[in-house]
N, CA and C atoms of all chains as a GROMACS GRO file, in nm:
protein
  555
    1UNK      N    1   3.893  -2.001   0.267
    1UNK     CA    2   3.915  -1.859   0.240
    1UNK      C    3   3.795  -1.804   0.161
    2UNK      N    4   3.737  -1.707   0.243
    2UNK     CA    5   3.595  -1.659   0.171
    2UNK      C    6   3.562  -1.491   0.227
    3UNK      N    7   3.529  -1.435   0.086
    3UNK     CA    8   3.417  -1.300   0.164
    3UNK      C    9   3.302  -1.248   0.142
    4UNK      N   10   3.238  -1.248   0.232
    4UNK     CA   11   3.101  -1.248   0.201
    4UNK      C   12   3.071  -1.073   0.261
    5UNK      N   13   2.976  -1.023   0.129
    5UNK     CA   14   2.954  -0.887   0.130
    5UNK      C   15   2.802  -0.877   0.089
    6UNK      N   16   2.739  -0.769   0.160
    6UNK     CA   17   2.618  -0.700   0.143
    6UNK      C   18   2.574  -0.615  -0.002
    7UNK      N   19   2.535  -0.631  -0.057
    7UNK     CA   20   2.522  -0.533  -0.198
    7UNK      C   21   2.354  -0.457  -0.222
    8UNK      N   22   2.323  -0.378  -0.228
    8UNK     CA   23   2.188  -0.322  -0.239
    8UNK      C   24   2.173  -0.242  -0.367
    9UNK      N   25   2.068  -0.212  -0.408
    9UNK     CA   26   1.981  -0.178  -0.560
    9UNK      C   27   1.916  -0.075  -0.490
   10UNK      N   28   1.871   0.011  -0.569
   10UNK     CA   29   1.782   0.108  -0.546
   10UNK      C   30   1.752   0.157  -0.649
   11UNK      N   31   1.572   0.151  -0.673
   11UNK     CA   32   1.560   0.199  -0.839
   11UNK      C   33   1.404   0.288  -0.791
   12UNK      N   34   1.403   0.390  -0.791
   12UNK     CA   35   1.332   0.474  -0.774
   12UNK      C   36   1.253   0.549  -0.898
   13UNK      N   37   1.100   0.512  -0.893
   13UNK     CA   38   1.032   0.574  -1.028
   13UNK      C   39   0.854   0.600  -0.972
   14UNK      N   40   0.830   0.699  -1.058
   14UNK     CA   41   0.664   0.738  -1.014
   14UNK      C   42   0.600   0.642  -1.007
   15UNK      N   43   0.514   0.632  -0.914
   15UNK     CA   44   0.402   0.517  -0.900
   15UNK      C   45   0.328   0.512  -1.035
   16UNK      N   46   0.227   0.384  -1.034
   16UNK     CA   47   0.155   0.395  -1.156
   16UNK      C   48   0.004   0.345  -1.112
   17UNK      N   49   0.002   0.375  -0.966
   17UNK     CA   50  -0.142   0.288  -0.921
   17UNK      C   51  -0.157   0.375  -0.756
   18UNK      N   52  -0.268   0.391  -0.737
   18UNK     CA   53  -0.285   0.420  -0.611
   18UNK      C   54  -0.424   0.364  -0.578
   19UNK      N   55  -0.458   0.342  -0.396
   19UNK     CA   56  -0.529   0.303  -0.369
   19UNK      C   57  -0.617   0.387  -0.288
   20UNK      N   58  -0.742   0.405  -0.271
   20UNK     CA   59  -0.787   0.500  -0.170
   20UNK      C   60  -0.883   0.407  -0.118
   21UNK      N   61  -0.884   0.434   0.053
   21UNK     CA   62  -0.954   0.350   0.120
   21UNK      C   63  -1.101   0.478   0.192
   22UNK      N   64  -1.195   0.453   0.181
   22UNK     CA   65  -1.312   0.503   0.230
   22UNK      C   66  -1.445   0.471   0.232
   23UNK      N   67  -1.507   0.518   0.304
   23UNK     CA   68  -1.651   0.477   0.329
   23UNK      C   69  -1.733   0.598   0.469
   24UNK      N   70  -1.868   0.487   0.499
   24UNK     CA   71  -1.964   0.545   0.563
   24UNK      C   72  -1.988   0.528   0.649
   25UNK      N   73  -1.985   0.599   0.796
   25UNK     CA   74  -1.957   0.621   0.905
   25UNK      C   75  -2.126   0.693   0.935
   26UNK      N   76  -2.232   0.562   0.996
   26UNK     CA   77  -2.349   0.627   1.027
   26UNK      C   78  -2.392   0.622   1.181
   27UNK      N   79  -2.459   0.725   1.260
   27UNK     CA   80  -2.510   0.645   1.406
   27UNK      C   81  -2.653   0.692   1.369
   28UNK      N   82  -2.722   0.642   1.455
   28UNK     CA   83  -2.886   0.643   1.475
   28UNK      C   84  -2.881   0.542   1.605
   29UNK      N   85  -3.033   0.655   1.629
   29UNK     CA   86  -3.024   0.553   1.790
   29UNK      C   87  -3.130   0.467   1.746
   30UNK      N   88  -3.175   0.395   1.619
   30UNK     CA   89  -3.222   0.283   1.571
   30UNK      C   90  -3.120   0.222   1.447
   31UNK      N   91  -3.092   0.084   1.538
   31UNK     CA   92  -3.008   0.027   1.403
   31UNK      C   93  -3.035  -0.013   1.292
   32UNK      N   94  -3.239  -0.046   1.278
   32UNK     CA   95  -3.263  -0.069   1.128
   32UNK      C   96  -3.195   0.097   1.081
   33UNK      N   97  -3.233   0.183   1.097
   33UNK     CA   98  -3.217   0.312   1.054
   33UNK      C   99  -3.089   0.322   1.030
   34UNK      N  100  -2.955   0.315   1.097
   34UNK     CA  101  -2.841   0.337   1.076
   34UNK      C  102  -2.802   0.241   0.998
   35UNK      N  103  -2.822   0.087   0.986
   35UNK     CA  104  -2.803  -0.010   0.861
   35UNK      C  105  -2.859   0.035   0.753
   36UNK      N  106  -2.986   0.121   0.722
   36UNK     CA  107  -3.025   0.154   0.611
   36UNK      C  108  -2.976   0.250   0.515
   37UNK      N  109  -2.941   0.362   0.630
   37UNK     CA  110  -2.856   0.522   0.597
   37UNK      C  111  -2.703   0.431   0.541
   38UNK      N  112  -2.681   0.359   0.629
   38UNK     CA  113  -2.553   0.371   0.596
   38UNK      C  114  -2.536   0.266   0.459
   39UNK      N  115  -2.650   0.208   0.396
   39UNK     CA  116  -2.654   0.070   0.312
   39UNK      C  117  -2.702   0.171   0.120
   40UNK      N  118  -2.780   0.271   0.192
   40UNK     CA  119  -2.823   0.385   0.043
   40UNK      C  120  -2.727   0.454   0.042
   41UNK      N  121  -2.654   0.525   0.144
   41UNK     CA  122  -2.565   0.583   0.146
   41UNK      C  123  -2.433   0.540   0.050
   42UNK      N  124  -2.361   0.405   0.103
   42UNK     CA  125  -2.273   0.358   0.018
   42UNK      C  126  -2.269   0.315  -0.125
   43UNK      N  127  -2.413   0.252  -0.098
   43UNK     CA  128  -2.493   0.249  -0.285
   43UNK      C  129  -2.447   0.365  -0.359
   44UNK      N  130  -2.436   0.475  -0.294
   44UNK     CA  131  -2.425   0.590  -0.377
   44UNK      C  132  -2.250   0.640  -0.388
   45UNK      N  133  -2.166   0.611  -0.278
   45UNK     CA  134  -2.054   0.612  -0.291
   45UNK      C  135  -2.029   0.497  -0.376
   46UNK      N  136  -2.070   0.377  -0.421
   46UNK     CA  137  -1.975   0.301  -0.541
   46UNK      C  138  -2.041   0.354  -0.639
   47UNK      N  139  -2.187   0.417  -0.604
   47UNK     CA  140  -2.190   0.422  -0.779
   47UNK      C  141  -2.130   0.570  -0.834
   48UNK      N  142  -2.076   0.644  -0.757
   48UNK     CA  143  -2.007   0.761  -0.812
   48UNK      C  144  -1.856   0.698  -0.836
   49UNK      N  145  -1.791   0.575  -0.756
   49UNK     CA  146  -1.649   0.536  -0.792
   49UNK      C  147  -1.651   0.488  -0.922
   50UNK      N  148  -1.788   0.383  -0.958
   50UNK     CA  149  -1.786   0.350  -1.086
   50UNK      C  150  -1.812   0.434  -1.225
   51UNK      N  151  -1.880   0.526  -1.211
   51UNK     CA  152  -1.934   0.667  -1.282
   51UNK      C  153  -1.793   0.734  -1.266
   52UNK      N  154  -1.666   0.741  -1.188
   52UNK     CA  155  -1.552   0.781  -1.212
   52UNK      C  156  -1.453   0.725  -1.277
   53UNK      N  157  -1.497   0.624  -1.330
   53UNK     CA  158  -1.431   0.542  -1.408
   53UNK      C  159  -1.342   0.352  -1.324
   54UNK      N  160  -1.363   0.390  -1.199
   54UNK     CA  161  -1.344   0.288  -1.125
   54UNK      C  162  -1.422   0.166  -1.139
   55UNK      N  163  -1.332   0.031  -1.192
   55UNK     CA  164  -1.392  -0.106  -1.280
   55UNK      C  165  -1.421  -0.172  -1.107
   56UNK      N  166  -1.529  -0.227  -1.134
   56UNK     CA  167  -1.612  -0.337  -1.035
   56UNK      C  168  -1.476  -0.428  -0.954
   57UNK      N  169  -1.390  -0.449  -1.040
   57UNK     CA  170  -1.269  -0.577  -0.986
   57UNK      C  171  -1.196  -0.479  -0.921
   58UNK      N  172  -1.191  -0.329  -0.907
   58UNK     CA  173  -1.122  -0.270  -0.883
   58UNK      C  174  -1.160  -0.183  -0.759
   59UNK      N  175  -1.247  -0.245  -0.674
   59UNK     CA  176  -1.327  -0.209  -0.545
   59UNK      C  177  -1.389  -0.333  -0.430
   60UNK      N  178  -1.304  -0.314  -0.366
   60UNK     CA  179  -1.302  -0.416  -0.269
   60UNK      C  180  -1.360  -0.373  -0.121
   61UNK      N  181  -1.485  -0.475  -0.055
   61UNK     CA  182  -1.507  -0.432   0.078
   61UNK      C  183  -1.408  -0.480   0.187
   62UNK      N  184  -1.361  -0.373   0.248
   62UNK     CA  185  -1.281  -0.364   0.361
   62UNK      C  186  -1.285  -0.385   0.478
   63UNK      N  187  -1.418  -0.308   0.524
   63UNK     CA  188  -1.471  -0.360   0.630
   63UNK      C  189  -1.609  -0.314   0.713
   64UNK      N  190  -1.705  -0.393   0.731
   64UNK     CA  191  -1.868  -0.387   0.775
   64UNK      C  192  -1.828  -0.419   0.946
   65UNK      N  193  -1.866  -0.321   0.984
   65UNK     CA  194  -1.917  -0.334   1.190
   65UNK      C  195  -2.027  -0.249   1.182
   66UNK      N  196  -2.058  -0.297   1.296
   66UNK     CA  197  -2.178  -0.220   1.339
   66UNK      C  198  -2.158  -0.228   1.555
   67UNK      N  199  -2.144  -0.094   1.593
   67UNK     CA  200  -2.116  -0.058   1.752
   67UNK      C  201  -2.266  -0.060   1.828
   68UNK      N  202  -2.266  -0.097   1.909
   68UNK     CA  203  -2.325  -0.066   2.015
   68UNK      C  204  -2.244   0.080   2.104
   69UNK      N  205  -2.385   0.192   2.050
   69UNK     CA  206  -2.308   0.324   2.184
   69UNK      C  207  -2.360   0.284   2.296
   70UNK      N  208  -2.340   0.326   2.411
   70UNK     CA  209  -2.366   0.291   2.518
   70UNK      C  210  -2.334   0.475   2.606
   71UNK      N  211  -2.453   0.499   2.648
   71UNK     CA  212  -2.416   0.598   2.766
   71UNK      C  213  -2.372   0.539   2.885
   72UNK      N  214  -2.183   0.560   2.908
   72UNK     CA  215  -2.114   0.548   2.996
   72UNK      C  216  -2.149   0.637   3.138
   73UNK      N  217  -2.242   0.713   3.125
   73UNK     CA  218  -2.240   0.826   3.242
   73UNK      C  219  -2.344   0.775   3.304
   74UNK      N  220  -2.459   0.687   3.268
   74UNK     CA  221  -2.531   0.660   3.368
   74UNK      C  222  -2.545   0.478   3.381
   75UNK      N  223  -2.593   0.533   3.535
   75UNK     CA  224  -2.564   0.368   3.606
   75UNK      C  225  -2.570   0.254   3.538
   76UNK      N  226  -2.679   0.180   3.471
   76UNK     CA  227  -2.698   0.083   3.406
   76UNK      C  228  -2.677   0.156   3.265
   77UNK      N  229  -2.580   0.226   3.217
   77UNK     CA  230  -2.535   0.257   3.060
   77UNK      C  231  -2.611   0.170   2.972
   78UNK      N  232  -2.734   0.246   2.937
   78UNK     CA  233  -2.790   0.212   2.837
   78UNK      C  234  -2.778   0.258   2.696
   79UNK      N  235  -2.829   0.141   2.570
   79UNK     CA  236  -2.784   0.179   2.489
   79UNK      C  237  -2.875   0.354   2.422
   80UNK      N  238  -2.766   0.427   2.353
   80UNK     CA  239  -2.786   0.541   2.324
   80UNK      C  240  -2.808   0.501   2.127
   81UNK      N  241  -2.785   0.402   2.062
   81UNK     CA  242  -2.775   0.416   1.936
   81UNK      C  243  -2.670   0.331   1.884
   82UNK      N  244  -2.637   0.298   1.775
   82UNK     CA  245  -2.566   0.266   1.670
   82UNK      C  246  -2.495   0.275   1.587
   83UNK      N  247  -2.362   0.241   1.542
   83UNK     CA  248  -2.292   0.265   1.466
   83UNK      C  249  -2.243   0.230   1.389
   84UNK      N  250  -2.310   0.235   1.242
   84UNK     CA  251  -2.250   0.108   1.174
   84UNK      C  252  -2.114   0.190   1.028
   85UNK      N  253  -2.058   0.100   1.009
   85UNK     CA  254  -1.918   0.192   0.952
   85UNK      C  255  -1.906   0.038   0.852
   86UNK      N  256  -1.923   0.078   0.704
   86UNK     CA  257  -1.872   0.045   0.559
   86UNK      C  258  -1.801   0.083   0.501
   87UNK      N  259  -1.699   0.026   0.484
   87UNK     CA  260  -1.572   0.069   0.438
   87UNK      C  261  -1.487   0.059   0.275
   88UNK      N  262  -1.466   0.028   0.157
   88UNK     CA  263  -1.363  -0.021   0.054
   88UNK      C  264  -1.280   0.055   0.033
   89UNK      N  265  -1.207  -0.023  -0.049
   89UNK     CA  266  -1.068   0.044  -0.093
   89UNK      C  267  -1.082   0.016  -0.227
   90UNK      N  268  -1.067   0.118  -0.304
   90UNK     CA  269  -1.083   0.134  -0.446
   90UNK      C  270  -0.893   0.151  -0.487
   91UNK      N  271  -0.882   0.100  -0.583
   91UNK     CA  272  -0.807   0.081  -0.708
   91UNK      C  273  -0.761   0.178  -0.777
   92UNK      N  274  -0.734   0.277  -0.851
   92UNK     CA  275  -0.712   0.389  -0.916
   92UNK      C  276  -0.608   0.360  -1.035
   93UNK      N  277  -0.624   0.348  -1.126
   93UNK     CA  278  -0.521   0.294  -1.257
   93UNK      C  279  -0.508   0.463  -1.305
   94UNK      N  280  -0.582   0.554  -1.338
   94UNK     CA  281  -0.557   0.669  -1.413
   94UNK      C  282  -0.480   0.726  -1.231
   95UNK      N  283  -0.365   0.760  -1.204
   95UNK     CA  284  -0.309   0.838  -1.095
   95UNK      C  285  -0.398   1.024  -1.117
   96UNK      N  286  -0.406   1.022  -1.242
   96UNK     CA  287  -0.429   1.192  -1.226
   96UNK      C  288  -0.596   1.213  -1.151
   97UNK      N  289  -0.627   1.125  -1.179
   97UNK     CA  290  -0.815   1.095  -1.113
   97UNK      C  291  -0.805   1.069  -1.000
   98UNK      N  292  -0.732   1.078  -0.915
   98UNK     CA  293  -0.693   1.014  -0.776
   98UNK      C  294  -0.774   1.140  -0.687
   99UNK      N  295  -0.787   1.270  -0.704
   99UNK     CA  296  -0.798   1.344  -0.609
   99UNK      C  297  -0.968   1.372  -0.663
  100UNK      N  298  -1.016   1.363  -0.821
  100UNK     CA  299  -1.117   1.383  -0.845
  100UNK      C  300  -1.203   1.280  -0.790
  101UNK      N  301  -1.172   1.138  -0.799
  101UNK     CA  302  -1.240   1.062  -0.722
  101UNK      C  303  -1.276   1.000  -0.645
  102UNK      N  304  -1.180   1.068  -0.570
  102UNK     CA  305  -1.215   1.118  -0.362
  102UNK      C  306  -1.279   1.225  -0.363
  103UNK      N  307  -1.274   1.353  -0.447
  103UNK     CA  308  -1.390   1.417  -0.414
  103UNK      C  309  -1.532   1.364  -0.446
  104UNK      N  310  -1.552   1.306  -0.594
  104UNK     CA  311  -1.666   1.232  -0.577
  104UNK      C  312  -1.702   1.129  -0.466
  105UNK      N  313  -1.674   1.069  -0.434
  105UNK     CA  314  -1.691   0.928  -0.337
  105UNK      C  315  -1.733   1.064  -0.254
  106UNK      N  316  -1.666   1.161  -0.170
  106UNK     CA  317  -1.734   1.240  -0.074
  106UNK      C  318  -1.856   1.310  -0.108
  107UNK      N  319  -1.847   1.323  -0.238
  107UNK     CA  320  -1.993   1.462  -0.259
  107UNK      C  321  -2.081   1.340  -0.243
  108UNK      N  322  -2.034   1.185  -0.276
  108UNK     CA  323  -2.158   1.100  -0.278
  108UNK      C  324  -2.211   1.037  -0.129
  109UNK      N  325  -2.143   1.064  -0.044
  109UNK     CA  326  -2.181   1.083   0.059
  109UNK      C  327  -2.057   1.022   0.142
  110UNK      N  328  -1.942   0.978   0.113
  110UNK     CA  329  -1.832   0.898   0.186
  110UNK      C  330  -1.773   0.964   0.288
  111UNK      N  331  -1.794   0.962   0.428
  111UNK     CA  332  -1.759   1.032   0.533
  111UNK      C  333  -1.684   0.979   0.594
  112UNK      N  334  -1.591   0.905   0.594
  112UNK     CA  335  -1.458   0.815   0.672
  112UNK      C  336  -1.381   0.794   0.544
  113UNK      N  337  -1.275   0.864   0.511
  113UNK     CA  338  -1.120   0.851   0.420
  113UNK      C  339  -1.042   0.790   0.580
  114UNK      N  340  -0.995   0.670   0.529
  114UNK     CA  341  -0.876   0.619   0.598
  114UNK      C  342  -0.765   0.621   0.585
  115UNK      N  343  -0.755   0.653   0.428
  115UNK     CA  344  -0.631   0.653   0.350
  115UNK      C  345  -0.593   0.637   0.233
  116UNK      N  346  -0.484   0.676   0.214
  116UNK     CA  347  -0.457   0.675   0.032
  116UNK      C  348  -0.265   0.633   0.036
  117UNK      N  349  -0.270   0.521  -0.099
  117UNK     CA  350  -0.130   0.503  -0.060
  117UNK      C  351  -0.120   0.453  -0.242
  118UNK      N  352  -0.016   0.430  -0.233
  118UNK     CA  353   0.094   0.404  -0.403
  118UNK      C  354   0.096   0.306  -0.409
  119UNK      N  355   0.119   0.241  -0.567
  119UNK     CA  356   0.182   0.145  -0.564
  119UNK      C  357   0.220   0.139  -0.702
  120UNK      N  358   0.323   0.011  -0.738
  120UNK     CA  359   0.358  -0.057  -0.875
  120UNK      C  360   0.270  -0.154  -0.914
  121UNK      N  361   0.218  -0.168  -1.035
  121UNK     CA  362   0.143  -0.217  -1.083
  121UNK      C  363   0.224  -0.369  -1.142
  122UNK      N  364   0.328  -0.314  -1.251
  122UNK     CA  365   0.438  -0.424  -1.246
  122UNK      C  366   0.540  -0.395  -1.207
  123UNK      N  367   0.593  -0.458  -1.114
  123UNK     CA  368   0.758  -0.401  -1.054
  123UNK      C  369   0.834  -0.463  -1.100
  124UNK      N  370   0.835  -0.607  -1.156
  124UNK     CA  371   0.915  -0.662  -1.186
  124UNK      C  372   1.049  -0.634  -1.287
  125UNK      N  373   0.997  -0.521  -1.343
  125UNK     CA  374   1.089  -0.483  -1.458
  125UNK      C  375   1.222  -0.416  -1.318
  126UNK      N  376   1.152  -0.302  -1.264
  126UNK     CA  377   1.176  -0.232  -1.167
  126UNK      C  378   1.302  -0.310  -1.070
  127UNK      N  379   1.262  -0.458  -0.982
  127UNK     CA  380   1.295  -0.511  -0.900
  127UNK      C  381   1.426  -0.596  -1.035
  128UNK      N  382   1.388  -0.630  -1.100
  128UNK     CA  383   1.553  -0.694  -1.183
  128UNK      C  384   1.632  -0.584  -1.224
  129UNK      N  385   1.583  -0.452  -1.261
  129UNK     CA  386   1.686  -0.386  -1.250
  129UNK      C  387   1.791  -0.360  -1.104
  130UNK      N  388   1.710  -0.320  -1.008
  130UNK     CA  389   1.745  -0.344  -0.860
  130UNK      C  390   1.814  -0.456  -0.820
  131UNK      N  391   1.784  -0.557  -0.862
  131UNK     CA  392   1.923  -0.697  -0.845
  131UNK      C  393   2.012  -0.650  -0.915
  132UNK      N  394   1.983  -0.617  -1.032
  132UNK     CA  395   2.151  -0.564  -1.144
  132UNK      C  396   2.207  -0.500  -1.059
  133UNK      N  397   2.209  -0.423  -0.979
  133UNK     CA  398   2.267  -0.271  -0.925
  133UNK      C  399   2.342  -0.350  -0.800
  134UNK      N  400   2.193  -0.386  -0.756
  134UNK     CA  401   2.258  -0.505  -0.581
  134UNK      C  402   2.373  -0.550  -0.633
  135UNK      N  403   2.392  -0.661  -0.725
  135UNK     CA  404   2.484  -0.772  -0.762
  135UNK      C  405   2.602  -0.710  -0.772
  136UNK      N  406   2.572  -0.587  -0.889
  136UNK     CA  407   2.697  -0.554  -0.898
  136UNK      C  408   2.778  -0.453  -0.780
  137UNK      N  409   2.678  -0.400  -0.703
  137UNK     CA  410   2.719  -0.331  -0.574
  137UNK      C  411   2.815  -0.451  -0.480
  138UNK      N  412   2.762  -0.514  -0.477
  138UNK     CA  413   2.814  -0.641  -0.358
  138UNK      C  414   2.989  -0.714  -0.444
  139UNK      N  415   2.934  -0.695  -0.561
  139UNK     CA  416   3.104  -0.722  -0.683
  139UNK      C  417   3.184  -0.622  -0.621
  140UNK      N  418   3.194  -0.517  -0.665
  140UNK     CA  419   3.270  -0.397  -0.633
  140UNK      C  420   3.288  -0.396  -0.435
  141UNK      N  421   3.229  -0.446  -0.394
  141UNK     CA  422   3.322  -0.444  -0.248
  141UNK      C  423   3.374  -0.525  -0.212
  142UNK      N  424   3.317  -0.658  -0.276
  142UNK     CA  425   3.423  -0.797  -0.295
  142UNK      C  426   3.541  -0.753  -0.323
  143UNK      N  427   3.546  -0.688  -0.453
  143UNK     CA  428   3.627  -0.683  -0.530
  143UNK      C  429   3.758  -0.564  -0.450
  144UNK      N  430   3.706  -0.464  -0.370
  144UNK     CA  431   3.750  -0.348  -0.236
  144UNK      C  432   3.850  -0.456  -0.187
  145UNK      N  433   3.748  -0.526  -0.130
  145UNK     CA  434   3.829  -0.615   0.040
  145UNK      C  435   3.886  -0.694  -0.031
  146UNK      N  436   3.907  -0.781  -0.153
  146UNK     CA  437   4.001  -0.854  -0.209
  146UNK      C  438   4.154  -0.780  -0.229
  147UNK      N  439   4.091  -0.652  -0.272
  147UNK     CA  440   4.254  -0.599  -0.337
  147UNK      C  441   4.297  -0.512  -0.211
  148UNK      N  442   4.229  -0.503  -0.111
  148UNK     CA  443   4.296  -0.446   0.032
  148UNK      C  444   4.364  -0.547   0.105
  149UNK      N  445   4.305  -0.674   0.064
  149UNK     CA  446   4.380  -0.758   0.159
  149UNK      C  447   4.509  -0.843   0.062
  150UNK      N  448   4.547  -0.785  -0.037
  150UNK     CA  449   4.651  -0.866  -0.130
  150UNK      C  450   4.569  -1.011  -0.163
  151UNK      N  451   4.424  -1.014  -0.224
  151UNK     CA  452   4.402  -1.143  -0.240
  151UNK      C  453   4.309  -1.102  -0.390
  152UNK      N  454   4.287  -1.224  -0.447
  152UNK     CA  455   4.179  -1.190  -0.578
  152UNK      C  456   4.072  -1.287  -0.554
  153UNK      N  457   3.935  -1.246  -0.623
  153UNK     CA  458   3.828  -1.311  -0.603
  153UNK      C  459   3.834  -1.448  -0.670
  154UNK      N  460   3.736  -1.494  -0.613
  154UNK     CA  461   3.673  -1.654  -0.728
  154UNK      C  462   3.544  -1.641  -0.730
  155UNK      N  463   3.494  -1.761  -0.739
  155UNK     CA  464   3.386  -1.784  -0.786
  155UNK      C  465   3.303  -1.763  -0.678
  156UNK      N  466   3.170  -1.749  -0.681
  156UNK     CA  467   3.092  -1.741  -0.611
  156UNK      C  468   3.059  -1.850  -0.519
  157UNK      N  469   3.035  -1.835  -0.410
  157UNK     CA  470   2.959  -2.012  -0.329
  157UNK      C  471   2.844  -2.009  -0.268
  158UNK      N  472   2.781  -1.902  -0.262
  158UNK     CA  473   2.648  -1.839  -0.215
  158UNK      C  474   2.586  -1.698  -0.250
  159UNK      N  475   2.494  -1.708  -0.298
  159UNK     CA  476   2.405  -1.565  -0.266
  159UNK      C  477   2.247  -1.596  -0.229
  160UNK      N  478   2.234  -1.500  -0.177
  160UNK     CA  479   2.111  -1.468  -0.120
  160UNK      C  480   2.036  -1.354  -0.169
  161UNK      N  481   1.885  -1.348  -0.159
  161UNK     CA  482   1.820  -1.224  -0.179
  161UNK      C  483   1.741  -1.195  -0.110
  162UNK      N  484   1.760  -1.047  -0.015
  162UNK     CA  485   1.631  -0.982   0.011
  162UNK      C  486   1.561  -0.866  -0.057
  163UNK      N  487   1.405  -0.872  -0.052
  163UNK     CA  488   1.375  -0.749  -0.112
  163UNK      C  489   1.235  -0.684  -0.007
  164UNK      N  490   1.236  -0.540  -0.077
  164UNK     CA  491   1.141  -0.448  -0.022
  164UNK      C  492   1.061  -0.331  -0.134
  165UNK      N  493  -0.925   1.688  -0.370
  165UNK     CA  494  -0.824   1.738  -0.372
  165UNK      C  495  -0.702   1.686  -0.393
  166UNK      N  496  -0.583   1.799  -0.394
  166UNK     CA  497  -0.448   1.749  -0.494
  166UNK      C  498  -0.376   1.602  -0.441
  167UNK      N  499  -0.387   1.540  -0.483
  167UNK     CA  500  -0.316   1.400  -0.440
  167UNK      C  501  -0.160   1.382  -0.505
  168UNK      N  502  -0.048   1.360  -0.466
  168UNK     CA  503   0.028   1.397  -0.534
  168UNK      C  504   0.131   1.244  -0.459
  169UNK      N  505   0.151   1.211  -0.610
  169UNK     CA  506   0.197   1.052  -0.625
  169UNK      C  507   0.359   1.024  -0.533
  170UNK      N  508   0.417   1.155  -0.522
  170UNK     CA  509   0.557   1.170  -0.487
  170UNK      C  510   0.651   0.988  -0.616
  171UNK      N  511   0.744   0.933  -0.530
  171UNK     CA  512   0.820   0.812  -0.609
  171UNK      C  513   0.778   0.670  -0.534
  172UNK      N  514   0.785   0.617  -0.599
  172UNK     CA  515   0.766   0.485  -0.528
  172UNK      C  516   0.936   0.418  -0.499
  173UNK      N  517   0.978   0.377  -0.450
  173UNK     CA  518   1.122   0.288  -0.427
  173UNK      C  519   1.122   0.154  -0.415
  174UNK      N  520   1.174   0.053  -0.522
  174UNK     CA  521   1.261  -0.069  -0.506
  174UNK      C  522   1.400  -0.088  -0.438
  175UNK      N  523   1.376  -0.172  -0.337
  175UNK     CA  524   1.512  -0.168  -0.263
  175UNK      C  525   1.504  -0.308  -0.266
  176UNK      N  526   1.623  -0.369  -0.294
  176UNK     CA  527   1.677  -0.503  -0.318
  176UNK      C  528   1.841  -0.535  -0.302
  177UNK      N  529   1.844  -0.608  -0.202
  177UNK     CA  530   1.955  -0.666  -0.120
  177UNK      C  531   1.975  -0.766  -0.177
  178UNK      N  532   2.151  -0.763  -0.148
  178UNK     CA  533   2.174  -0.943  -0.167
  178UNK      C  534   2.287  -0.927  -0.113
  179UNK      N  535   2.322  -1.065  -0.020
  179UNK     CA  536   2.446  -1.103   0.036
  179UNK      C  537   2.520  -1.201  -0.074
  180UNK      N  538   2.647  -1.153  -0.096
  180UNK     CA  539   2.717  -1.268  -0.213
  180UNK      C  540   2.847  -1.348  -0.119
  181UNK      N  541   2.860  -1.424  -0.099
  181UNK     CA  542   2.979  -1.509  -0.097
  181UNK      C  543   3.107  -1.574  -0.154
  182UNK      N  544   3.188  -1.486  -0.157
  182UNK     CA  545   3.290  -1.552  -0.271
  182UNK      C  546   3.401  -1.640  -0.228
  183UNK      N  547   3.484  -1.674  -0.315
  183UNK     CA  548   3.568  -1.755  -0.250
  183UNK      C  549   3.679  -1.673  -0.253
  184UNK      N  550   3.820  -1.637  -0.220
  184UNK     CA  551   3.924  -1.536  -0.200
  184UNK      C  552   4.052  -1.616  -0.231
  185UNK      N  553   4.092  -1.568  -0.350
  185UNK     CA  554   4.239  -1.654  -0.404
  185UNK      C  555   4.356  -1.601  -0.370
   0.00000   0.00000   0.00000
């Protein structure tokens, strides 16, 4: 004789970290030229992230390609140029600097924003409150289907955890 | 420009198993 019930947490609070991902998006129909543009170029987008207060550990490269264009319209599509695309994702600890230093990174020349997203820095406080709530959510419907069905609880014989 | 943090959400599940007296 057993019942096994679902219980969920939900603890909702302002972020305390965000990330912004961008970089430099160059073509030239010479690739020393477009490796170079695009190599001074980014020099100058970290050094405005760092001049914004953005720490060295807190800027990560994302991602270096370099394309072959190719004119598709004629017969033997030869190459037309180059494309080389440098990318990081910077860190942001102050949230209110978040929009000032995406505009810098752009005035410094950053022409590809991929994106910007949130996060918790420590959740953990966050996520044990969220089990408190789960646990006791999943009690209280135990505790439903026990006294609907004329029966009383015991002890526990399993739990599980998922999280998100 | 305005970047605006909106909430972040913890969602945390658990299946419990009891025994029924």
């Amino acid at each position: 004789r057993s019942v096994t019930v679902n219980g969920e947490g939900r603890v909702s609070l302002p972020p305390d970290t965000a990330y912004i991902a961008l970089g430099v998006d160059i073509r030239d129909p010479d690739l020393g030229v477009a490796q170079r543009t695009a190599a001074e170029q980014m020099d100058a987008v970290l050094a405005a992230l760092r001049a914004a207060g953005v720490a060295e550990k807190d800027i990560q490269t994302g991602a270096y390609s370099i394309y072959v264009e190719r004119d598709y319209n004629q017969p033997n599509q030869p190459i037309i140029g180059y494309h080389v695309s440098h990318s990081v994702t910077a860190k942001i600890r102050d949230l209110n600097a978040t929009g000032s230093t995406l505009a810098a990174a752009i005035d410094a020349g950053a022409n590809n924003v991929s994106g910007v997203w949130f996060g918790l820095e420590n959740p953990g406080d966050a996520i044990a409150q969220a089990r408190e709530l789960a646990v006791a959510d999943a009690r209280a419907k135990a505790e439903d289907l026990a006294r609907l069905s004329d029966s009383t609880l015991g002890p526990v014989l399993t739990i599980s955890e998922g999280y998100s | 420009p305005t970047i605006n943090p909106g909430s972040a959400e913890v969602v945390l599940t658990v299946t419990v198993k009891y025994t029924l007296n």
